[in-house]
C-alpha atoms as one frame of an Amber mdcrd trajectory, in Angstrom:
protein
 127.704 125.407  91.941 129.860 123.204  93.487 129.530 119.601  93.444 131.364
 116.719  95.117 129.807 113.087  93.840 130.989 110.167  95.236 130.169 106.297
  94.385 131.566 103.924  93.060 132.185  99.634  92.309 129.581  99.134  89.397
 128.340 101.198  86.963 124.938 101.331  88.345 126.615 103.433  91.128 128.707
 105.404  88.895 126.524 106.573  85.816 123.648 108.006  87.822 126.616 110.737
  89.025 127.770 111.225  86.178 124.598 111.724  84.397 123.400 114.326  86.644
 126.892 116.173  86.322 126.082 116.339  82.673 122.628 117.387  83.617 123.995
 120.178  86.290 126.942 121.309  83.320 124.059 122.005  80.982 121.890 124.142
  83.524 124.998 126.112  84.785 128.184 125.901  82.807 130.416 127.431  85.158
 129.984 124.488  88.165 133.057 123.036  90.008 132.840 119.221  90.098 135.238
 116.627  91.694 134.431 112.813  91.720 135.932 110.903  94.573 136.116 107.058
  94.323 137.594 103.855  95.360 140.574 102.624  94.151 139.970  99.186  93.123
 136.349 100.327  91.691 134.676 100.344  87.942 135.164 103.963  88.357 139.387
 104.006  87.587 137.849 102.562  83.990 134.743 105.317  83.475 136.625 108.723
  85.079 139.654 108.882  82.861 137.823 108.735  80.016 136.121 111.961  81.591
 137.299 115.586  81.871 135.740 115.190  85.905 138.879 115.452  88.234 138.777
 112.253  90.025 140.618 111.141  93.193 140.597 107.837  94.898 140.069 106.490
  98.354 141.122 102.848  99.987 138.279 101.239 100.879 137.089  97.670 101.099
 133.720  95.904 101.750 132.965  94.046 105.038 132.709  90.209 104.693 129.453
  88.450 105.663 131.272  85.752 108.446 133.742  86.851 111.248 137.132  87.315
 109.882 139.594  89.823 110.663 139.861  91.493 107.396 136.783  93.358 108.974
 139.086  94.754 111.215 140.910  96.066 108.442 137.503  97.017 106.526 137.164
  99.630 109.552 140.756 100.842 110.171 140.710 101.588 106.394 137.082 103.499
 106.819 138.015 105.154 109.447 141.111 106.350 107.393 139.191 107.304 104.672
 136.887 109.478 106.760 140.077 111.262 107.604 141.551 111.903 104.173 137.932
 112.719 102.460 137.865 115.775 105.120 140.758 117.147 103.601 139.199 116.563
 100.270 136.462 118.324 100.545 138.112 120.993 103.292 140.191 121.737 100.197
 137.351 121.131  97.556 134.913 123.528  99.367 131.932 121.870  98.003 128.111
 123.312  97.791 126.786 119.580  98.731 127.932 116.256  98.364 126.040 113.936
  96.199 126.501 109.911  97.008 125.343 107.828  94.530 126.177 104.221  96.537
 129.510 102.184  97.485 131.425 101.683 100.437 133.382 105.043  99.288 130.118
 107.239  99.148 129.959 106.249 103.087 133.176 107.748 103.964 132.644 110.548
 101.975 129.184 111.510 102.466 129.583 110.537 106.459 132.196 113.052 106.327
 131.112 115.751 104.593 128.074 115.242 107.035 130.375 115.354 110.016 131.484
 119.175 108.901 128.155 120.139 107.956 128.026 120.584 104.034 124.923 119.887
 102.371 124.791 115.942 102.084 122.008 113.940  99.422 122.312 110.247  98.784
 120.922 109.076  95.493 119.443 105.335  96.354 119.084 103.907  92.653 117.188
 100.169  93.898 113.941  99.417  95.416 116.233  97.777  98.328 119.010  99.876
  99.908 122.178  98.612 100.159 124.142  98.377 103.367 126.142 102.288 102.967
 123.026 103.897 101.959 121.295 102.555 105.234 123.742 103.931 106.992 124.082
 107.197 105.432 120.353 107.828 106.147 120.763 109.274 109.891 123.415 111.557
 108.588 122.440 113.254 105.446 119.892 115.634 104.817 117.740 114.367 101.754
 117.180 111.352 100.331 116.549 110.914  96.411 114.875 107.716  95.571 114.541
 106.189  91.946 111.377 103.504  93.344 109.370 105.126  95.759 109.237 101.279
  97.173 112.485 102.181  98.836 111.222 105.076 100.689 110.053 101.989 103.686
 113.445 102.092 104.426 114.167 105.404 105.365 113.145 108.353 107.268 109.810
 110.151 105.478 111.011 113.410 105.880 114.092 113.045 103.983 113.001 111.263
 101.029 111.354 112.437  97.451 111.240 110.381  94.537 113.332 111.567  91.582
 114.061 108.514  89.101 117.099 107.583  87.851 119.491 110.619  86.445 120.487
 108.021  83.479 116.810 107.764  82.479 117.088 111.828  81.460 120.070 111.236
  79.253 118.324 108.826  77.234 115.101 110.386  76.780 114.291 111.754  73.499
 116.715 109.201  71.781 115.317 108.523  68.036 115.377 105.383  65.441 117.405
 104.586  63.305 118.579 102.323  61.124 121.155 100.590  63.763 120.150  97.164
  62.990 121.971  96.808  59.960 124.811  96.966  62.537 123.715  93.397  63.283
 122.291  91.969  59.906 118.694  92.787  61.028 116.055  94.543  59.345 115.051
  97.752  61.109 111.932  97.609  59.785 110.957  93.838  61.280 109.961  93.715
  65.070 112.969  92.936  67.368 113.593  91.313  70.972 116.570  92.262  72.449
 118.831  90.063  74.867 121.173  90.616  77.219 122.333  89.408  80.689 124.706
  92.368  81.273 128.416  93.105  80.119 129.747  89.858  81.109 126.974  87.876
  79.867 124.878  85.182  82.478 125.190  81.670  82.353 121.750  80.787  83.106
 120.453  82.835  80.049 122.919  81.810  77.701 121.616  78.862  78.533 118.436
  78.827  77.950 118.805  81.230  74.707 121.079  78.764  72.772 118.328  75.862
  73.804 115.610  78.148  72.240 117.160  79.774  69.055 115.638  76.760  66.950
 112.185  77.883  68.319 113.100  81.581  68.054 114.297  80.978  64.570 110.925
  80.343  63.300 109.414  83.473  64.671 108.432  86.556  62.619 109.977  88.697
  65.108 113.518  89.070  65.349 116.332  88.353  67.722 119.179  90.187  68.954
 121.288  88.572  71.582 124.439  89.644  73.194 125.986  87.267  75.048 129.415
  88.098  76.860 132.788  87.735  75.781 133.245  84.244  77.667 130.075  82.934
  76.179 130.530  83.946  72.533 132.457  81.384  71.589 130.647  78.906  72.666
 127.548  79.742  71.225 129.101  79.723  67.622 130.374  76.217  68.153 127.737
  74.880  69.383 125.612  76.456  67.017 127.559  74.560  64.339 126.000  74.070
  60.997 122.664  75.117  62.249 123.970  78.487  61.789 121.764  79.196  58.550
 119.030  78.964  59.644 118.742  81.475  62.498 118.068  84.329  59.774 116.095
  86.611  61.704 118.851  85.792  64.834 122.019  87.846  65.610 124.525  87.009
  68.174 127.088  89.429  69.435 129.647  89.270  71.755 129.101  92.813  73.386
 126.815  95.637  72.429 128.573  98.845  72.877 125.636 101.471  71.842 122.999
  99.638  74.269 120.663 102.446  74.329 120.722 103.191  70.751 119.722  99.644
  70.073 117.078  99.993  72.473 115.519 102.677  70.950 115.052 100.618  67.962
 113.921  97.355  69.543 110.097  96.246  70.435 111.148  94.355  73.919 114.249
  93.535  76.059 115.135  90.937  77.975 117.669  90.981  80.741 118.589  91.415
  84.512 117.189  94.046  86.454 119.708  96.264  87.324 118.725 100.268  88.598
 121.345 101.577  84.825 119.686  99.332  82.875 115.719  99.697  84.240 116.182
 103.630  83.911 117.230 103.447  80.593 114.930 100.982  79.266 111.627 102.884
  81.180 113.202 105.875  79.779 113.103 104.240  76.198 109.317 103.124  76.978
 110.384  99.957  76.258 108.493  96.916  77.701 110.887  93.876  79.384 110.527
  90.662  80.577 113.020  90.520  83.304 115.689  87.489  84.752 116.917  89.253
  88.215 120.388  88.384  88.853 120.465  85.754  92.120 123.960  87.217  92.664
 123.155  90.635  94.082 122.867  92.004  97.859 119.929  91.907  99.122 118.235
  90.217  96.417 117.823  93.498  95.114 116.878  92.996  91.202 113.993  90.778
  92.011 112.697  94.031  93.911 113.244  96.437  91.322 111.784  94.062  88.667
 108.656  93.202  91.298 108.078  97.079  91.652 107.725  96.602  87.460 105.805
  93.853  87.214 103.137  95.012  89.793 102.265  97.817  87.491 102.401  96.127
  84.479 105.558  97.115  82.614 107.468  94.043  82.644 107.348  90.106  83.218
 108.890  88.256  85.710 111.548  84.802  85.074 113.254  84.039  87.942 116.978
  82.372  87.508 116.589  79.396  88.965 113.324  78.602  87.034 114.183  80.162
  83.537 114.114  77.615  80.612 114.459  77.740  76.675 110.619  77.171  76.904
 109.102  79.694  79.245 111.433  82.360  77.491 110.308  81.099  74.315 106.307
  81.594  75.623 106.900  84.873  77.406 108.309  86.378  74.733 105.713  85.100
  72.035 102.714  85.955  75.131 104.032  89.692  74.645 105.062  90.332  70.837
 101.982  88.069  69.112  99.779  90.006  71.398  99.838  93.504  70.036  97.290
  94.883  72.473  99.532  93.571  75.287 102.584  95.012  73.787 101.150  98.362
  73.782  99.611  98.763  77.252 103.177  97.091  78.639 104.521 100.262  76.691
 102.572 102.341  78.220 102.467 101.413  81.688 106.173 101.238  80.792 106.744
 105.269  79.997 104.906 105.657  83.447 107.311 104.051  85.032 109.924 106.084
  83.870 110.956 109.182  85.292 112.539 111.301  81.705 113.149 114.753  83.986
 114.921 112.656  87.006 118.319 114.682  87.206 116.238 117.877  86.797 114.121
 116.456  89.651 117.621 115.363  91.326 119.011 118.969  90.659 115.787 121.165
  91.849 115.893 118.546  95.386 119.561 119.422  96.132 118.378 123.254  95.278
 116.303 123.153  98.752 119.072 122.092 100.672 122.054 124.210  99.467
């Protein structure tokens, strides 16, 4: 098979491609794939350190008041459209897979436009503004909430999960927590408000470590680069005494952490609610007020409504509802459990399998 994926400006756009590549290289080891995506994206850091060939496209985003860089948001799509033609005229691929971005538009609207095999992978409960558009032109429609399929044409859509959910499925222990000066064998809540860290829950974490301190659960927290510092100085002397509390700048092995941890809490991206439903790991979840569409308070709603995960909203999160949400959940073993439950349910461990068996139908 051939395959043509194309997405691209975060991560949670680019891993669910490259996830179901892996997926697609394990079922049939002789496949063709090219990954086409914008120049300025996350993707010119992930690719390269890929063996996918990867080419590039100039694209921008449009801007929410009238300005005339739209103008130039449009000359350069319509460019784009052009040059992704050639791509895949010279790429000859068996479908196109778009996984989200303003590339994926140009590319998918393209290979639309000269009639190969089109599937968009929508990885929120609310579409963004390409996928939305994409929908008239493509053929199928692979959701990883089925609260998305509203949006959408019925007869295009089937839910499928999140392809990154699959690749961390079946993940075991260990004894990772040493990593951190934590004891594996202890109960542990893990924190996180993505790769760059969030103000408002650094916040409120530093204002509750004396409270988490005297827990008999323990606490990992990574922070962010730009917060680290800060932490440790104003920390101070008090330093001692957070025993059962690591703090670390980055976590690079996320999901084998997970694995070993009893709860998260974070934002609510699609990456990091696949993984963490693929875990079967319960979370109490700060959406990030920063997003399109408010579009991590849906994908954390569409958890919380079946019981998988707790709800703090940004602009209402303090040191001392953390503090009781987190103590409501691990001193309440009962609760724990069935929020682990409900949790697995939620995740979808076969999704690029699903992903891979949809696009079947259509090639």
């Amino acid at each position: 098979m051939r395959v043509l994926v194309t997405g691209g400006g975060t991560g949670g756009h680019i891993y669910p491609g490259l996830a179901f590549i892996n997926y697609v290289k394990s079922v049939e080891p002789d496949s063709s794939f090219l990954y086409v995506g914008a120049e300025r994206g996350m993707e010119n850091k992930i690719l390269p350190q890929t063996d996918i060939p990867f080419l590039t496209l100039e694209v921008q985003g449009f801007k929410r008041k009238l300005t005339f860089e739209n103008l130039k948001t449009i000359q350069l799509f319509l460019k784009s459209i052009k040059q992704a033609k050639r791509i895949i005229s010279d790429f000859q691929p068996d479908v196109v897979l778009g996984t989200g971005g303003y590339v994926s538009g140009a590319v998918v609207y393209a290979a639309a436009k000269l009639g190969v095999p089109t599937v968009v992978h929508e990885q929120n409960s609310v579409p963004g503004i390409t996928n939305k558009f994409l929908a008239r032109y493509v053929d199928k429609i692979g959701l990883a909430f089925s609260d998305a399929s509203q949006y959408f044409p019925k007869n295009k859509t089937i839910l499928v999960g999140n392809p990154r959910a699959q690749e961390v499925v079946g993940m075991q222990p260990s004894d990772v927590l040493h990593k951190f000066d934590l004891d594996p064998a202890k109960k542990t809540v893990l924190i996180f408000g993505g790769s760059q860290g969030a103000l408002k829950v650094n916040q409120a974490v530093v204002a509750a470590l004396p409270e988490f301190a005297k827990k008999d659960y323990q606490v990992l927290y990574a922070s962010g680069e730009r917060y680290y510092e800060e932490i440790n100085e104003s920390i101070g002397m008090n330093k001692d005494a957070f025993t059962n509390i690591s703090i670390q700048p980055y976590i690079k092995n996320m999901t084998e952490v997970m694995v070993n941890c009893d709860l998260l809490v974070g934002r609510a991206g699609a990456t990091s609610i696949a993984e963490f439903t693929g875990l079967g790991l319960p979370a109490v979840l700060i959406p990030s007020p920063y997003v399109t569409n408010d579009h991590q308070t849906k994908n954390a709603m569409s958890l919380v409504k079946e019981g998988a995960a707790k709800m703090l909203q940004d602009d209402e999160l303090t040191a001392e509802n953390l503090v009781a949400t987190v103590d409501e959940i691990m001193e309440d073993e009962a609760l724990l459990q069935q929020m682990i439950e409900q949790t697995k349910k939620q995740g979808i461990p076969d999704a690029s399998k699903r992903l891979y068996q949809f696009i079947q139908t259509i090639i």
